[in-house]
C-alpha positions in Angstrom: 113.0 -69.9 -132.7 112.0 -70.0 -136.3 109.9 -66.3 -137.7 108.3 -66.7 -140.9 109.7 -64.6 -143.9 106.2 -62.6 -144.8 105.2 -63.6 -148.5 102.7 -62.7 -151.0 101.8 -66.2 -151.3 101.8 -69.5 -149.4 105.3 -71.2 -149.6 104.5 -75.2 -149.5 107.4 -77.3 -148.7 108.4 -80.9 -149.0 111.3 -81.7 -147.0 113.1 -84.7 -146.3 114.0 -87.9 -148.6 112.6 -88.0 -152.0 111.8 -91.6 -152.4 107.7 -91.0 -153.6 107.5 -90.4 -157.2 103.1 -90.6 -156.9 102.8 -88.1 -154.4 105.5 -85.8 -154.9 104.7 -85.3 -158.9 101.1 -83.9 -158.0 102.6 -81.3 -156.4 104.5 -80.3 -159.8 101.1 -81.5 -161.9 99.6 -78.7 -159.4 102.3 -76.1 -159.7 101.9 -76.4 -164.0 98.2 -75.2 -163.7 98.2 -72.9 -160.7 101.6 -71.5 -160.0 100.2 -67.7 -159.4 98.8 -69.1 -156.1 101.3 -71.2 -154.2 105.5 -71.1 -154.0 106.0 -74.8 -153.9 109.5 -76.4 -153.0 111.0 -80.2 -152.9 114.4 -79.8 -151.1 115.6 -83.4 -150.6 117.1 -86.4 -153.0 116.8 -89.7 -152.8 115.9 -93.0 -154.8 113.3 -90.3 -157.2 115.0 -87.7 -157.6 115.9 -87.9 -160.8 112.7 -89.2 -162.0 110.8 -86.5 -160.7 113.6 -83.8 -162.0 112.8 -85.1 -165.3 109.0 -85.1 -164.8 109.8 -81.1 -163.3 111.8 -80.4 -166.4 108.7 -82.0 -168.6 106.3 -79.4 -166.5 108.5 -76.8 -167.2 109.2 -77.1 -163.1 112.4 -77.2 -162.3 112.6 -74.4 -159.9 110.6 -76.6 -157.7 113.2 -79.1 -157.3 115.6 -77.4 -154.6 118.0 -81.0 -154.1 120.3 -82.3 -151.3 120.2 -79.8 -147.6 122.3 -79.8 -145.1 120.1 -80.5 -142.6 121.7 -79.0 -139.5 122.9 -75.6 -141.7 120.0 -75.3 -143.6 116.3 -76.3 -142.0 116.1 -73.1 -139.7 116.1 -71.2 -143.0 114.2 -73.5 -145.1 111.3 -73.3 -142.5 111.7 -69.3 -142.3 110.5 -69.7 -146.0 107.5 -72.6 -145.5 104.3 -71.7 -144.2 102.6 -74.8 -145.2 104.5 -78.7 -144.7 103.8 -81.1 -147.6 104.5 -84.8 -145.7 102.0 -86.8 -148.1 103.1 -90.4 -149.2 101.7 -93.2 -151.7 100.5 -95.3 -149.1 99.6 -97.9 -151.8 103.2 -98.2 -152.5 105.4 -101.1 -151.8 106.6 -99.3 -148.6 103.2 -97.7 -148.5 102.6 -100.0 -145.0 105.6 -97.9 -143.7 104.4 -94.4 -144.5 100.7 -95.4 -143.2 102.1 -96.0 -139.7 104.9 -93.6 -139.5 105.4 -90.1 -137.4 107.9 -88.6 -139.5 111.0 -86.3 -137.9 109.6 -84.0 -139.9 105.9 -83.6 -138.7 107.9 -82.8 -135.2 110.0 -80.1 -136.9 106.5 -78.9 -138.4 104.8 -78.7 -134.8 108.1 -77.1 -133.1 108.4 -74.5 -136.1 104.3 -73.5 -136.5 104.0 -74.8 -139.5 100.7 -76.3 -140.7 100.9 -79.8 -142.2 99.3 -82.1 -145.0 99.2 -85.4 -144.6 97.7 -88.2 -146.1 94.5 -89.2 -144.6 93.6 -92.8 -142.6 97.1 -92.5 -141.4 99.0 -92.1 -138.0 100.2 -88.7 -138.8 96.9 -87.6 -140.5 94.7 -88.8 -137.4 96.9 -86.9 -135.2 96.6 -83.8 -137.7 92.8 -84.3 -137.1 93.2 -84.6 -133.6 94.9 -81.4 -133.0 93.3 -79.5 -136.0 97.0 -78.7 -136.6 97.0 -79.2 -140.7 95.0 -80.7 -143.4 94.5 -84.7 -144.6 94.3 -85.5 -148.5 93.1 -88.6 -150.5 95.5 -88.0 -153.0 93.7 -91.2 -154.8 90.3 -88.9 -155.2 91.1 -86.6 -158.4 91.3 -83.1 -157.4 91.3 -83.6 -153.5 94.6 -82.0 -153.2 94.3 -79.9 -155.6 90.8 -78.2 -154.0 92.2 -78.1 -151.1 95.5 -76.1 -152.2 93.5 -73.7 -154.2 91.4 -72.8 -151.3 94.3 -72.0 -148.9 96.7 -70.2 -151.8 92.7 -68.2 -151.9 92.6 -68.1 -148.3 95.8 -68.0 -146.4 94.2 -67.0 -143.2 92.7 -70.1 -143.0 96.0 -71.4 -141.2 95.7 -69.0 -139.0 93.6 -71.4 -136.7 96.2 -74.1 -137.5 99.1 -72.2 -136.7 97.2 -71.2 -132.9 96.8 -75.4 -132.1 100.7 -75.9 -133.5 101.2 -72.9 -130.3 99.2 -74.9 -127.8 101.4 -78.2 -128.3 104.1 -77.3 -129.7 106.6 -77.8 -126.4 104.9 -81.0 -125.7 106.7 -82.9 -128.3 110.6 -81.4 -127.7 113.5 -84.4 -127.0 113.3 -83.1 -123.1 109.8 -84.7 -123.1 110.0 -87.5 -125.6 112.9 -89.0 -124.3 110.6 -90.0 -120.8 108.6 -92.2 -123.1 111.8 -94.3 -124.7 112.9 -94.4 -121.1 110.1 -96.0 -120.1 110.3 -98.4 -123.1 113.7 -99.4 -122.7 113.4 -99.1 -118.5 116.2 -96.9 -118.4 
């Protein structure tokens, strides 16, 4: 049972393993130029970390970069403070292939906590995003996609109000209790 910390902005978070340098440094190329409208966070390390700490400290971003979590201590509170889940990835990358056809951990955590979700678009977790109208999908190839669409919901935070009413009308069907029937069927267990 996760209930939102009210805020006078939108708090946009990327959680998890910090291994896209692309994707992640438009969120600080974003946070530069319009930090009065969104609270954006990277809590994570991994492989670009410390390139993307370096590109924060160039921004003059570094309160962005939030580092290693405890996952089992510290995502309840993390996703008190996130209205709004940042799981976008280069898909052009060499492990681009990967991120295209993934359904991250986290998009589950997103859907079990109400928390909207951007994703990259053409990919299994943005189709299912469309699907549900439970978040938003970016080309973060097409200059100032993202970027339009993060100015119009730091404008308009009730717009994930309709985003955050489809997360409540699945957001038990995707609990282990359920899941775990499917990988029995798999495996014939």
């Amino acid at each position: 049972d996760i209930q939102k910390i009210e805020n006078n902005k939108i708090h946009l978070s990327y959680i998890g393993k910090v291994r896209d340098f692309y994707s992640l440094s438009l969120l600080i190329d974003y946070a530069s130029s319009n930090d009065s409208l969104l609270d954006i966070k990277i809590y994570g390390d991994g492989s670009s970390y410390n390139e993307l700490l370096d590109y924060a400290t160039e921004k003059n971003q570094t309160d962005i970069m939030q580092g290693a979590y405890n996952g089992v201590e510290d995502l309840q509170n993390i996703y008190k403070h996130t209205n709004l889940l940042y799981s976008v990835y280069d898909i052009k990358s060499a492990i681009g292939n990967n991120w295209k056809n993934a359904m991250p951990v986290k998009s589950f955590e997103a859907i079990l906590t109400l928390t909207p979700i951007i994703a990259a678009k053409d990919t299994i977790l943005g189709n299912f995003i469309e699907q549900h109208n439970i978040g938003y999908t970016v080309d973060i190839y097409q200059k100032d996609e993202l970027k339009n669409l993060l100015d119009k919901i730091g404008n308009n935070p009730k717009l994930l109000e309709e985003k955050i009413d489809n997360l409540k009308k699945i957001q038990y069907s995707y609990v282990w209790e359920n899941v775990v029937t499917n990988l029995n069927e798999i495996y014939k267990i």
